[in-house]
C-alpha positions in Angstrom: 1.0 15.8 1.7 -2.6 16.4 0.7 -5.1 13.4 1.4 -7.4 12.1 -1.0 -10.7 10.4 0.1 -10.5 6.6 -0.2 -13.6 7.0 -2.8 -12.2 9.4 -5.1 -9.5 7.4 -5.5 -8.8 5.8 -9.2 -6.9 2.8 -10.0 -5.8 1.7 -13.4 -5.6 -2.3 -13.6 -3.6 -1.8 -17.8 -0.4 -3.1 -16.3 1.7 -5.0 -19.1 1.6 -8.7 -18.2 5.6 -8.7 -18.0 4.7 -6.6 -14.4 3.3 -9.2 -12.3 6.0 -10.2 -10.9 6.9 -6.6 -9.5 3.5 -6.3 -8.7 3.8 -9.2 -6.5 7.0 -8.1 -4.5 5.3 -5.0 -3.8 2.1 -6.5 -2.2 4.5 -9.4 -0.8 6.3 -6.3 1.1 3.0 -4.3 2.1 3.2 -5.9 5.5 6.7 -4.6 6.8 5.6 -1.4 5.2 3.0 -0.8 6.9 4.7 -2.2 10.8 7.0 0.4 9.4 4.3 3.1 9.8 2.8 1.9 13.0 5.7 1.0 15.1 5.6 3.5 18.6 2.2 3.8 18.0 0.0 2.7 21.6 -1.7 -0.1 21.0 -5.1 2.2 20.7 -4.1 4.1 18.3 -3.5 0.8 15.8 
């Protein structure tokens, strides 16, 4: 999977109101996504 630079990055904010609630859950489950990612890491590499 290529990488993008975190500047060249472009996010579109034209969601439909009748998404915020997704929107929500998804940011609500960032968290265990992202302990997902990390977990066997050593704690230096965090």
């Amino acid at each position: 999977m290529a990488k993008w630079l975190w500047i060249d990055r472009k996010f579109n904010f034209d969601f439909p109101p009748s998404k915020l609630l997704d929107l929500l859950e998804r940011l609500r489950g960032t968290p265990a996504r992202i302990e997902e990612m990390v977990k066997g890491l050593d704690s230096d590499t965090r």
